[in-house]
C-alpha positions in Angstrom: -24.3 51.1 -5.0 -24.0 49.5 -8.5 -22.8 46.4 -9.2 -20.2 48.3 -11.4 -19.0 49.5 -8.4 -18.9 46.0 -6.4 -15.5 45.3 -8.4 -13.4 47.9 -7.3 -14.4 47.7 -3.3 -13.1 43.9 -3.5 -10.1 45.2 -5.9 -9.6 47.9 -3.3 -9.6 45.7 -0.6 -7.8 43.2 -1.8 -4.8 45.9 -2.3 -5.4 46.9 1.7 -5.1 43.3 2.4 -1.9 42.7 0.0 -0.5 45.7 1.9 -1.3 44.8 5.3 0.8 41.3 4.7 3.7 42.7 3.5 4.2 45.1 6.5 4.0 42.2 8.5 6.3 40.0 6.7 8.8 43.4 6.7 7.8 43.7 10.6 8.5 39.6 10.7 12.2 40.0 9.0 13.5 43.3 11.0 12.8 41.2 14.0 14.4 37.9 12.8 17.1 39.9 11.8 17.5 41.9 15.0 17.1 38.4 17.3 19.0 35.6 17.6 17.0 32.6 16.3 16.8 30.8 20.0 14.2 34.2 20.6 12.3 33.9 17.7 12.7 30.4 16.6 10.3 29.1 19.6 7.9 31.8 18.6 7.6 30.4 14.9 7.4 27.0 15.8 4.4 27.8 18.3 2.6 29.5 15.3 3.3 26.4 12.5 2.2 24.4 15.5 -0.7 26.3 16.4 -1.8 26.2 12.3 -1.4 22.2 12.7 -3.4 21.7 15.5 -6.3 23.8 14.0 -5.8 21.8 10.6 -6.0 18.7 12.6 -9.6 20.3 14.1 -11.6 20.5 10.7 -12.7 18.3 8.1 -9.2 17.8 6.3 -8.0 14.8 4.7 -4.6 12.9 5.7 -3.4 14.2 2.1 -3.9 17.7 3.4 -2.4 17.1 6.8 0.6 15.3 6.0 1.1 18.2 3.1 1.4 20.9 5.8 3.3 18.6 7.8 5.9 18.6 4.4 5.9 22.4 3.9 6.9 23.1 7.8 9.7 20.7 7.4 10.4 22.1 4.4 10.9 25.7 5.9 12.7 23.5 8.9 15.8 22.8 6.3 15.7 26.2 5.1 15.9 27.4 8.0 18.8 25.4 8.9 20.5 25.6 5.6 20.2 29.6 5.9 22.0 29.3 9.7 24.5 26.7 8.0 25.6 29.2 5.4 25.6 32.5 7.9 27.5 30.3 10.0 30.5 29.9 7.3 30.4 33.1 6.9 31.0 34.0 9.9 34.4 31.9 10.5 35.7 33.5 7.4 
């Protein structure tokens, strides 16, 4: 192998990598949008939970912490705004 090489194995797998998200963020919305959120909302939170216990495991500041701690409540009100809306819609 020469090093020219090297460059496109990592640019190859990068675009496996890429890939193999987005089919699960596809596989992620079909099934958001084929359950009610009661069924996958306890499923989410048990992951965002899960990623803030392990942040709260290794060598990360209070900055860092309290900045994932933002971006799930973040995605919280999104979350909620998104129902709010589909909810008006609904009693149209």
């Amino acid at each position: 192998m020469t090093d020219s090489e090297t460059p496109d194995q990592l640019d190859a797998k990068h675009d496996r990598n890429r890939e193999q998200r987005i089919a699960a963020i596809k596989r992620w919305v079909s099934y958001i949008q084929s359950e009610p959120p009661e069924v996958w909302g306890p499923q989410q939170n048990a992951v965002v939970n899960g990623q803030l216990g392990a942040a709260q495991h290794v060598a990360t500041s209070a900055a860092d912490q309290q900045h994932v701690a933002d971006v799930a409540q973040d995605i919280l009100e999104v979350q909620d705004n998104a129902s709010d809306v589909a909810e008006s819609r609904d009693e149209r």
